[in-house]
N, C-alpha and C positions, 0 to 999 in steps of 0.2 A: 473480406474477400473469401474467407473460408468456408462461413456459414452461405455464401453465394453460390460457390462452389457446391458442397456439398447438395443446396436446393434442386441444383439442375442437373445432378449425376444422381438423386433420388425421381428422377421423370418430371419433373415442375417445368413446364414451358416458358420461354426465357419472356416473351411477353406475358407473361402474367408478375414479373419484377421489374420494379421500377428502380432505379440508383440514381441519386441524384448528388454532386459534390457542393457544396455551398463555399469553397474557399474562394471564389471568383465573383465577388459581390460585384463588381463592374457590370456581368455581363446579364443580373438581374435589373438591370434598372429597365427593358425593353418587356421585362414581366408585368410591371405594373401592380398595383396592391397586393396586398395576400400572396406571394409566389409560390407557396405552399399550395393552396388549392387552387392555383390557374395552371401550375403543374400538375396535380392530379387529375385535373379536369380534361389536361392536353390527352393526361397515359389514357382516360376512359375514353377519349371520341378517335382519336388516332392511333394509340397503339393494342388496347387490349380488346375495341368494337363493342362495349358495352359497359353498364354501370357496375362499379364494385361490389355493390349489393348484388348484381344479378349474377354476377361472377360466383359468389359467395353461396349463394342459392342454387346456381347449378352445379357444385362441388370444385370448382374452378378457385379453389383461394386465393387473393392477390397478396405481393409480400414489398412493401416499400420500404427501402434502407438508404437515410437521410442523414451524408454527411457533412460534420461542422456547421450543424445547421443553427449552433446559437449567435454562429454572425448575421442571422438575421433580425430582425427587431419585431417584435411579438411573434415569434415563432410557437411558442406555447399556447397562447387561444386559438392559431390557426391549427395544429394539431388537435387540440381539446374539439373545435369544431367538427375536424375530418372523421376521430373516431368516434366521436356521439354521432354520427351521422351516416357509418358507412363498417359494413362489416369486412376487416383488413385486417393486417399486422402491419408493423411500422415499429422498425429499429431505428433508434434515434444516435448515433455515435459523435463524441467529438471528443478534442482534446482539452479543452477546457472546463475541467470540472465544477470549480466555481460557476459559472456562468451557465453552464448545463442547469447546476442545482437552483439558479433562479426562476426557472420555468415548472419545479416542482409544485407548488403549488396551484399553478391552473389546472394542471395534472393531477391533481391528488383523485387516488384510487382508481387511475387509469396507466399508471406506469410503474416497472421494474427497474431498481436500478440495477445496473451490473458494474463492479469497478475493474476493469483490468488490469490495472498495477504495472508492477515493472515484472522481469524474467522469473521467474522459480527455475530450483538449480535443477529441476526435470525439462525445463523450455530450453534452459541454456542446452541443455545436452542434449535434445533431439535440433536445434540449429546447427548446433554445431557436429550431427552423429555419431555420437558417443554414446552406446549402446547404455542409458542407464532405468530406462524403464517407467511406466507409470508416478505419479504422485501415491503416496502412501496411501491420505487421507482421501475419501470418494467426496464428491459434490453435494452428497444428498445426505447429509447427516455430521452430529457433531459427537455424539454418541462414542465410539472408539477412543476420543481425549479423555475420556473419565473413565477410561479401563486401565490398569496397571499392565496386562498382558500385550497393547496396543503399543505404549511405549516401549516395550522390553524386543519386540517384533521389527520396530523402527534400527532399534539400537542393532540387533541380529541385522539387516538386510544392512544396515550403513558396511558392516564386517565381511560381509558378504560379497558385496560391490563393492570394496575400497578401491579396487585401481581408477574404475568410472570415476567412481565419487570425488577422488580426491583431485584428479583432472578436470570435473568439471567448478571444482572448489577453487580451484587456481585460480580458473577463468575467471568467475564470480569475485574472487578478492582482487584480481586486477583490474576489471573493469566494470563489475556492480551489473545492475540487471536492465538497465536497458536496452536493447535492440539494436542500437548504432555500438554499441560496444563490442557486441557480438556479428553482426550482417557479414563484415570485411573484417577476419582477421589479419590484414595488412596493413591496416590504419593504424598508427601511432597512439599511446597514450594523448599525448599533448594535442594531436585533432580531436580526440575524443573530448576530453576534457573541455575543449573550446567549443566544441557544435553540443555538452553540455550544458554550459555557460550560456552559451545565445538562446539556444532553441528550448532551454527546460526553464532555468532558473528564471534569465530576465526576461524571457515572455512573459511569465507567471506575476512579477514583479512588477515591468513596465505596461504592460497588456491584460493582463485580467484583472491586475488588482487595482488597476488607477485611478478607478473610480469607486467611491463607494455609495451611501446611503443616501439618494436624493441627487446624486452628481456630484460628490464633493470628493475632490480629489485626494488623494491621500499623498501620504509624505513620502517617494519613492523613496530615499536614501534611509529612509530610518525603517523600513520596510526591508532594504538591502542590510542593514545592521540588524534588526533582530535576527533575517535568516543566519548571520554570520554568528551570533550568538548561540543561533541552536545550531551551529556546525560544531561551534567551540564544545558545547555544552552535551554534546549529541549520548545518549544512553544515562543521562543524568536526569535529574529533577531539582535545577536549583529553584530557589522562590522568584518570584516573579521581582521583587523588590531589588534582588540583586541585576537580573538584567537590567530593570532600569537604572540602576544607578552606572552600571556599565556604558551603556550607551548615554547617558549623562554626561560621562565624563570626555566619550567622546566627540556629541556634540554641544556642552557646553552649557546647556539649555534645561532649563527643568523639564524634565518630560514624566509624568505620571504612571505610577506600577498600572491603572487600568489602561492608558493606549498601550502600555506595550502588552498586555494582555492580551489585547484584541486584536494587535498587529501579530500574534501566534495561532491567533481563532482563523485568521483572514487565512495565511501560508496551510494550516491543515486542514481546511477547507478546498484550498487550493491542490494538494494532493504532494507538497513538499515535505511535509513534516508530520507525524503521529504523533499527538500531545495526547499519550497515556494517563486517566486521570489516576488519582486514588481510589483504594478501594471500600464499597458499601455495603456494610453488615446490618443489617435488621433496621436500615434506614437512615445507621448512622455511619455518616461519610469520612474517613479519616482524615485528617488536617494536613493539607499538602500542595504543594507545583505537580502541575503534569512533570510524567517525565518524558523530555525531549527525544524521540527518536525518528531518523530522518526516513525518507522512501527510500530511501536508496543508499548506502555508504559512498557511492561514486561521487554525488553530489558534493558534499563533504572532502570530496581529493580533488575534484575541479576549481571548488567556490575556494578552496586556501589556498589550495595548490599544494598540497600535502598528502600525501601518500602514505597511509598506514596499511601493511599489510596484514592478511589474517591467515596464512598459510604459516601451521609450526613452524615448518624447517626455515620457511625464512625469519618467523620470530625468536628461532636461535640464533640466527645472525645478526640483530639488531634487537638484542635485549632491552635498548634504552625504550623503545618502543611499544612496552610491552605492557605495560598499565595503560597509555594511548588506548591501542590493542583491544583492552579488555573491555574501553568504552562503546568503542565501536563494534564490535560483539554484539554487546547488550544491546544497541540501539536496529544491528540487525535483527537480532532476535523477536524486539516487539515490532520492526516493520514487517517480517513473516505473518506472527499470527494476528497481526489486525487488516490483513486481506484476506483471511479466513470469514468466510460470510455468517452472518448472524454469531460471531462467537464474541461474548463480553473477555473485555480485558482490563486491567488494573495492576496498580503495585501499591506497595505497600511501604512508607515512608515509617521510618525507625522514630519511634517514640512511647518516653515513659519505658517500659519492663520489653515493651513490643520489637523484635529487629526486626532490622530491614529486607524486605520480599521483593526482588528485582519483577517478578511478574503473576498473577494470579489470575488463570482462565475461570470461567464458570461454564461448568455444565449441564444445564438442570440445576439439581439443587447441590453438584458439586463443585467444589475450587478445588485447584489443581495449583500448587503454588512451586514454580516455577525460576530457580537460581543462574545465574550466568556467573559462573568461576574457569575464568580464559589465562590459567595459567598452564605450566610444563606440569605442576607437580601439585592439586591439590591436593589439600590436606582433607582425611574425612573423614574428620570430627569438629576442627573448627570451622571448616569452608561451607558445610551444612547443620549447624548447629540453629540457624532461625529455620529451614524448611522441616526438621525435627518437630522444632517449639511448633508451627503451626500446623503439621498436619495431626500431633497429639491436644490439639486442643478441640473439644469436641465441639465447639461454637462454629469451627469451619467447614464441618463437613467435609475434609480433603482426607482420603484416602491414601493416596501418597503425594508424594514430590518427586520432582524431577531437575538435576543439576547440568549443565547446558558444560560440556568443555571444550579443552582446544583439539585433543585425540582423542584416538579410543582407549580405555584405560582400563585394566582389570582390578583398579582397588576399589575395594568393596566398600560400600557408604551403608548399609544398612538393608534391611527386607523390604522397609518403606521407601528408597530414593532409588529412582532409575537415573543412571548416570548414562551420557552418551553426547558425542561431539557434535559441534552447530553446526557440520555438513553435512550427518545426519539428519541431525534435528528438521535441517530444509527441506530433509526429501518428502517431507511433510504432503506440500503441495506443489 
């Protein structure tokens, strides 16, 4: 609605956009084949008086924005058709990411993807007007991650805006990023949670993933168990072999390390779960489980029904909490930067002499390797003692590192590690 918006407040004549919703399949059946192009055919003889090419020829550009349009069935050759045929734009939107990404291939080299994600804690805080300002990071480059001055600038503005920041942190750890968490703040935890439940998780579950390769349906319940595994396991990277034996045990049955593999390909395909792989050096891939981290922390307080908060002061009140805590941290931390477009990401699974690297961007030819230490009081010298080891190893290329905390903290880790809390760190984007 915005980029609508804006088309028609830049002078764009409202006949020359088309919008079309697709969620009411009923009312296409009086369309008849193809509805895609018998709707376009209707906007050229009725609403815009000529052909899109000839629109497009006399500087008149046409702009068609088609939602939920993967409820329709070959919706992909009927677009592939439209734009080899007619000079247009055509925004494709829907909520079903999986099922979007099925029509990629008729597409291929005709379409961008764009993924929306859930809030960034600069959406939360202009929804909710809380003066907190731009995303750090611009749209058009990756460039600023692989500067040391970049980070240090992030960590300055988080200090700078703390009252914003930390206000709109609250929000974000109560209610995570999506939109119905924030829309009405008078709605309850427990409706959120529930119109969580229905409308994110088992849609994605019962509704997009039901079917898979050829029509074959898949196992909903063991599809509902792996997600609950990567709630349990959420900023972790256990091996694949133990979830299976986990849900083995719960349902009884031998079930193989590859389906549950491919029942985590399915969900982060689907746009619930980030399986971070490990990371690849000169082609050689280190030995390891993604590590699980979810879209969203909300999901994870909905799907258990357990609530870990990430605001200090209430993780001074509820100490027990506080390793939980540090998981969910880390699993926010890598659902941030892998909505960062084009930026590779990895971690680095502890072995032989090697420790463990909770996260490593690449920028060009730099890694940027990346610690989440979500306590009151790190320590720094043992708490970054592997981001140390890898940024002096010249095989990495990493100029420095950077340790992810819970505040802002003025102990000093060294000239190489920028220290700075993960509500800073969000103001990223």
């Amino acid at each position: 609605m915005h980029v609508l918006s804006d088309l028609l407040a830049s002078g764009v004549e409202g006949k020359r956009v088309l919008r079309v919703q697709f969620d009411d399949l009923g009312a296409l059946d009086a369309v008849g084949v193809d509805p895609i192009i018998r709707i376009v055919d209707w906007f050229e003889h009725v609403v815009l008086g000529e052909s899109l090419n000839e629109a497009a020829a006399a500087g008149r550009p046409t702009y068609l924005f088609l939602d939920e349009v993967q409820n329709l069935s070959g919706w992909a050759p009927q677009l592939k058709a439209l734009v080899d045929t007619s000079s247009t734009q055509v925004v494709v939107t829907g909520s079903s990411a999986l099922r979007l990404e099925l029509g990629r291939d008729s597409l291929a080299g005709r379409i961008n993807t764009i993924e929306a994600g859930v809030l960034s804690l600069t959406e939360i805080a202009a929804l909710r007007d809380i003066p907190l300002g731009a995303p750090s990071l611009a749209d058009n480059g990756l460039g600023p991650l692989a500067q040391v001055e970049f980070w240090q600038e992030l960590r300055r503005r988080g200090v700078r805006e703390a009252a914003a920041r930390d206000s709109v942190f609250a929000f974000f750890s109560e209610r995570g990023g999506y939109p119905i968490g924030h829309a009405r703040a008078d709605v309850t935890w427990p409706q959120i949670a529930d119109q969580l439940n229905e409308t994110v998780v088992k849609r994605v579950i019962q509704h997009d993933l039901r079917l898979g390769e050829r029509g074959r349906r898949r196992d909903e319940a063991l599809l509902q168990e792996v997600f609950r595994l990567a709630c349990r396991y959420a900023g972790q990277a256990p091996p694949i072999h133990t979830l299976a034996e986990d849900a083995r045990q719960v349902f009884g049955a031998n079930l193989g390390d590859n389906r549950v593999r491919q029942y985590l390909r399915f969900l982060s395909e689907a746009l619930l779960i980030r399986a971070i792989e490990p990371l690849e050096i000169r082609l050689k891939k280190k030995r390891g489980s993604p590590k699980l981290c979810l879209v969203d922390h909300a999901l994870r307080a909905s799907w258990l029904q357990e609530v870990v908060p990430l605001v200090p002061a209430e993780l001074t009140q509820q100490p027990a909490l506080s390793t939980l805590a540090g998981r969910v941290a880390e699993s926010v931390v890598g659902a941030v930067l892998s909505t960062i477009v084009g930026l590779d990401i990895a971690h680095v699974p502890e072995r032989g002499g090697d420790a463990e690297i909770d996260f490593v961007i690449t920028v060009g030819t730099r890694r940027i390797p990346i610690e989440v230490k979500y306590q009151a009081t790190p320590d720094p010298v043992r708490d970054v003692a592997g981001l140390r080891s890898f940024v002096r190893r010249t095989v990495n290329n990493a100029p420095f590192g950077v340790v992810i905390t819970q505040s802002d903290t003025d102990i000093d880790f060294g000239p190489d590690i920028v220290a700075l809390p993960l509500s800073s760190m969000m103001l990223l984007r």
